[in-house]
DOLOZA-726379 format. One record per residue: residue number from 1; residue in one letter; x negated, y, z of N, C-alpha, C, O in turn. Coordinates in steps of 0.1 Angstrom, whole numbers. Atoms other than C-alpha are relative to their C-alpha. Last residue first. Example, Ala and Ser with C-alpha at 12.3 -4.5 7.8 and 13.67 -1.06 7.14 Angstrom:
REM DOLOZA-726379
REC  pos  code    n.u    n.v    n.w   ca.u   ca.v   ca.w    c.u    c.v    c.w    o.u    o.v    o.w
REC    2     s      9    -11      0   -137    -11     71      8     11      8      3     22      9
REC    1     a     -9    -12      0   -123    -45     78     -9     12      0    -19     12      7
REM end
This chain:
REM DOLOZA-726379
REC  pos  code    n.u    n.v    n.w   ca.u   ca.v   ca.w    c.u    c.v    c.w    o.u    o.v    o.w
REC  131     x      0    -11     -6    317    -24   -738    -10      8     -5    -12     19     -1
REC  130     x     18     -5     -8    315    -58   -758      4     20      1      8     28     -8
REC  129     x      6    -10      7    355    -64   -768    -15      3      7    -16      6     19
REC  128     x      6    -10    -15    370    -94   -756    -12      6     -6    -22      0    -11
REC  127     x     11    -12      4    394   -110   -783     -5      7     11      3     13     19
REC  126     x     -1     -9    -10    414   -144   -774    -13     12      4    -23     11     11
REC  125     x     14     -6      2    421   -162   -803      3      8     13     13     13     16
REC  124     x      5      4    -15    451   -192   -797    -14     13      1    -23      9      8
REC  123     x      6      8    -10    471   -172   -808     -5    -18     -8      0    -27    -14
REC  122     x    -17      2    -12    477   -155   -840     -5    -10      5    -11    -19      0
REC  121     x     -6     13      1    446   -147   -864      6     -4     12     -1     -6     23
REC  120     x    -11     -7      8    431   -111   -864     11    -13     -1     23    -10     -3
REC  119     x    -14     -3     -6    410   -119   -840     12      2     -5     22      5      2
REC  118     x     -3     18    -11    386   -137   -860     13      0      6     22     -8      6
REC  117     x     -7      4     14    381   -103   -877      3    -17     -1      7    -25    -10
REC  116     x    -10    -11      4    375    -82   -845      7     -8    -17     17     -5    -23
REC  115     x     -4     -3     14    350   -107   -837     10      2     -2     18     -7     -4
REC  114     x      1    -14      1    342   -108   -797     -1      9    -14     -5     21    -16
REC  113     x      9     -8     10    354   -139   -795     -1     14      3      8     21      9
REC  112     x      3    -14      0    374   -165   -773    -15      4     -7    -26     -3     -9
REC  111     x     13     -1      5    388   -196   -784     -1     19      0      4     29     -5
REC  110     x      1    -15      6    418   -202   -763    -15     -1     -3    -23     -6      5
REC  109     x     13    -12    -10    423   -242   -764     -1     16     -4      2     20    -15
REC  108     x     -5    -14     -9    451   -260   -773     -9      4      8     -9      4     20
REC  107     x     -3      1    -10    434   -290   -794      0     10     16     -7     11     26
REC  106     x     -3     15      2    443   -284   -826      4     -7     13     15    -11     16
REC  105     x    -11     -6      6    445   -243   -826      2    -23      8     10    -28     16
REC  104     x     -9     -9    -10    407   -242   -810     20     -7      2     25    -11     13
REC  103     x      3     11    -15    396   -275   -830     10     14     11     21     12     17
REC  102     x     -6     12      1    409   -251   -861      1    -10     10     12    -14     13
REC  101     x    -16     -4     -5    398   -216   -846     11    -13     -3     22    -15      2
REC  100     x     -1     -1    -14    362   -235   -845     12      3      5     17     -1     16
REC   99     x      2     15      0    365   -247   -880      0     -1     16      3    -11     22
REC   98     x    -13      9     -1    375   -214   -889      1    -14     -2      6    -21    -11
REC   97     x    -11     -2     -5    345   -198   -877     14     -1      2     22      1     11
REC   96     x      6      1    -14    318   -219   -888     13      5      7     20     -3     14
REC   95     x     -1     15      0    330   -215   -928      1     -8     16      9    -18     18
REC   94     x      6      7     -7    335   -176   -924      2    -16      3     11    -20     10
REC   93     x      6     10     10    357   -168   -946    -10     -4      4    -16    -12     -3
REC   92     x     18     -5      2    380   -145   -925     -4    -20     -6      1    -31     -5
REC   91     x      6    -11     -6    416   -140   -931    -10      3      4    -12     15      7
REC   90     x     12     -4      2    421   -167   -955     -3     13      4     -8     22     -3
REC   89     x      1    -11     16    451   -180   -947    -13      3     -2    -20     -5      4
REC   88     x      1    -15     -5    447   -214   -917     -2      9    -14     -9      5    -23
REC   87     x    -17      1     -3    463   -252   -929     -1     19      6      9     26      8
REC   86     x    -13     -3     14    435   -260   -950     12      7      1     20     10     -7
REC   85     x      3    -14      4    414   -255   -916      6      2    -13     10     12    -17
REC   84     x     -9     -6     -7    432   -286   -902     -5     17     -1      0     27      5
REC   83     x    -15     -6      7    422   -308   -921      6     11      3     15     15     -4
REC   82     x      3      0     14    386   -305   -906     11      2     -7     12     12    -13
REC   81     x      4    -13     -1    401   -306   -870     -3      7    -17      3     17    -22
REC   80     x    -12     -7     -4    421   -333   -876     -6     13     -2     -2     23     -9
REC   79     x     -4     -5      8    387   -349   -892     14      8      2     16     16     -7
REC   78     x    -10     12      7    371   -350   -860      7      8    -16      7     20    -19
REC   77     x     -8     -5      8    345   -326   -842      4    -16    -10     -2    -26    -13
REC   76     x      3      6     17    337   -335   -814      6      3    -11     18      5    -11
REC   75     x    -12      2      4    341   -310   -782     -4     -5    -13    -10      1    -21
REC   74     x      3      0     10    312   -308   -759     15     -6    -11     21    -16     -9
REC   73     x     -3     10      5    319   -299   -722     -1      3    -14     -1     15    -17
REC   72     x    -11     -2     13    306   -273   -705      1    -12     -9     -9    -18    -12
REC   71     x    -18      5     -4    292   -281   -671      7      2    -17     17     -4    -21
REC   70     x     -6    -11     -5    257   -259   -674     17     -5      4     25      2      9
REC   69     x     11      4    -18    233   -292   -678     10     10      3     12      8     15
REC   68     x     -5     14     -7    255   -296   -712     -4      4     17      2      2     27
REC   67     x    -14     -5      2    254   -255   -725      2    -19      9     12    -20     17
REC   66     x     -4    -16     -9    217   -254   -717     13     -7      0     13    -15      9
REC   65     x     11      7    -16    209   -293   -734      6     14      7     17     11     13
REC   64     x    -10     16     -4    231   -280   -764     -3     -8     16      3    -13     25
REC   63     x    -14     -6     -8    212   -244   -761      9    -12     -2     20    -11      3
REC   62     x      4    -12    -15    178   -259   -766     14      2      7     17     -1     19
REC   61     x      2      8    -11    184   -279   -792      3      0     12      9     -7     20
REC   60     x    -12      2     -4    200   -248   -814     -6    -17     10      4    -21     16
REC   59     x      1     12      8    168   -231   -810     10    -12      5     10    -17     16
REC   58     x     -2     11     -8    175   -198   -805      0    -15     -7      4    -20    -18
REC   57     x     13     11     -5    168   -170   -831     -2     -2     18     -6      6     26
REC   56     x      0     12     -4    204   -159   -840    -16    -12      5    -18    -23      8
REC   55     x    -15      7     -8    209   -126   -840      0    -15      7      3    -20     17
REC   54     x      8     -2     -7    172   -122   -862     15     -3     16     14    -12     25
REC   53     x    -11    -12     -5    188   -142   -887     -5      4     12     -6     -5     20
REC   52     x     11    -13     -8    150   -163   -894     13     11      4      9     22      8
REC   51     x     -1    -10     11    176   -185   -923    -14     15      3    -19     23     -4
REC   50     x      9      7     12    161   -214   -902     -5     15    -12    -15     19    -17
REC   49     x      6     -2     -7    184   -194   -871    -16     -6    -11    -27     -2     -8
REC   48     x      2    -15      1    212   -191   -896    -16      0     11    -20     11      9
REC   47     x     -1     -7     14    216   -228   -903    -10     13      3    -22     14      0
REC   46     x     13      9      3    205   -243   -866     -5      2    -15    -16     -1    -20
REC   45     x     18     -1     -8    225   -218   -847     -8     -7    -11    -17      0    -16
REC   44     x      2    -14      5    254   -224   -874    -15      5      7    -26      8      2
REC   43     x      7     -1     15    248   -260   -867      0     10     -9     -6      9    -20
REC   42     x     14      5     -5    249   -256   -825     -1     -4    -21    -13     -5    -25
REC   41     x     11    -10     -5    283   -237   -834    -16     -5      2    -24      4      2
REC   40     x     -3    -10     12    299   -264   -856     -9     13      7    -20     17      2
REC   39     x     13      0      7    288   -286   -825      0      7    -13    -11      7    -19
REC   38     x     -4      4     13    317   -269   -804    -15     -5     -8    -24      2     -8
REC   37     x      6     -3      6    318   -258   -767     -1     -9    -13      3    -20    -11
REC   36     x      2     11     13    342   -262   -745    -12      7     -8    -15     18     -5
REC   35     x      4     -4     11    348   -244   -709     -3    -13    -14     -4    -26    -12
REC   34     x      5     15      4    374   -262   -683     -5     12    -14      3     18    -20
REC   33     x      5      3     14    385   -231   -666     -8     -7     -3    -19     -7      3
REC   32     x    -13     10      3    396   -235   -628      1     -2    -19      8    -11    -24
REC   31     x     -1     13      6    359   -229   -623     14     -5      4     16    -15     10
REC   30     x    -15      8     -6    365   -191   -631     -5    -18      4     -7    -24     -6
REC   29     x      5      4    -18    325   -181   -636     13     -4      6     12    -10     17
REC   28     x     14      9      2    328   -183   -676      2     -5     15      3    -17     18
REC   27     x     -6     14      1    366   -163   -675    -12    -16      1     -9    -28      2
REC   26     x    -11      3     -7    350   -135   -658      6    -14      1      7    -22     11
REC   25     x     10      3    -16    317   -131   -675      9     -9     10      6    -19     17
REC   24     x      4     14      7    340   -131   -709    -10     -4     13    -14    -16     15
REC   23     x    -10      8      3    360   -101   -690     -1    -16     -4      6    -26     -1
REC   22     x     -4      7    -19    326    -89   -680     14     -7      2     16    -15     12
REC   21     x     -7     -7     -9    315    -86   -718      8     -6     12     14    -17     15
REC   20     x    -14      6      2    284   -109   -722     11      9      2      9     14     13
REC   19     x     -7    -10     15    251    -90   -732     18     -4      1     27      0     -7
REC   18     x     -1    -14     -3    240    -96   -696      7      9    -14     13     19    -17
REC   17     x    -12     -5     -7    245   -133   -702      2     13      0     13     16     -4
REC   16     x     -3    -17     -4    217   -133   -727     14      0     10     23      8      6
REC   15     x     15     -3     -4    203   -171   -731     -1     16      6     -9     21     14
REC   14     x      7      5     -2    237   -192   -720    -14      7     -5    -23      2      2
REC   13     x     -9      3    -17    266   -168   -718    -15     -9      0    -23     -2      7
REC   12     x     -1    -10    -10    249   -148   -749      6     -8     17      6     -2     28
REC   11     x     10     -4      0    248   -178   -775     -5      8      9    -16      4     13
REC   10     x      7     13     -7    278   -194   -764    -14      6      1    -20      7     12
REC    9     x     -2      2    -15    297   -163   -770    -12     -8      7    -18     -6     17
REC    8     x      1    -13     -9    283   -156   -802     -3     -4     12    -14     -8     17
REC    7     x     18      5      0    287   -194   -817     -7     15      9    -14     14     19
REC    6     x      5      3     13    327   -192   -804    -15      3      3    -21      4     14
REC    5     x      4     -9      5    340   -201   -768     -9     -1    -13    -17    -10    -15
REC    4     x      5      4     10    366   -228   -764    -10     13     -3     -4     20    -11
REC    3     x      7     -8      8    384   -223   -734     -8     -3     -6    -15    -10      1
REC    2     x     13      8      8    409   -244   -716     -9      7     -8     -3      6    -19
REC    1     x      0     -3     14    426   -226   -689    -11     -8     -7    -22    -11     -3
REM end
């Protein structure tokens, strides 16, 4: 499976694993899963983490170098992807997050979340609830 995990996930599989749920533990340590990771996430880190969001203080450097040296591959963002959020409703307005369900949707990856309002949007999202 291809998986694309959102700014959350990434955050927690690489400085907090322990906060990860074991289902998202699960699919991390498969290596028949090709993980992705997105630079829309490494500039919400770099937004919100400026902003001092206490959620997010990591320094999105840091976790690009982590998330490379860890095998996960880096997914460019292109204008397909970019067009390609005109084309999703407005069920969450999150700028970051439907740019990531767009690359997700674009190129057939499950983008897994643990946002209940992310989820709400027809495959490709794949919701794993923190216990």
């Amino acid at each position: 499976m291809k998986i694309l995990l959102d700014t959350q996930m990434v955050i927690w599989a690489t400085f907090w694993p322990e906060l990860l749920p074991g289902q998202a533990r699960q699919l991390i340590a498969d290596e028949d899963n090709d993980m992705y990771f997105s630079p829309a996430s490494l500039w919400e880190v770099a937004i919100k983490s400026a902003q001092n969001r206490p959620d997010f203080q990591v320094d999105a450097k840091i976790l690009r170098g982590q998330l490379l040296e860890r095998g996960y591959r880096e997914m460019a963002i292109t204008g397909l992807h970019t067009t390609a959020v005109s084309d999703l409703p407005l069920v969450h307005k999150d700028p970051f997050d439907r740019l990531l369900l767009a690359q997700a949707k674009t190129e057939n990856l499950s983008l897994v979340t643990s946002d209940a309002t992310l989820a709400m949007y027809p495959a490709p999202v794949l919701l794993i609830r923190r216990c």
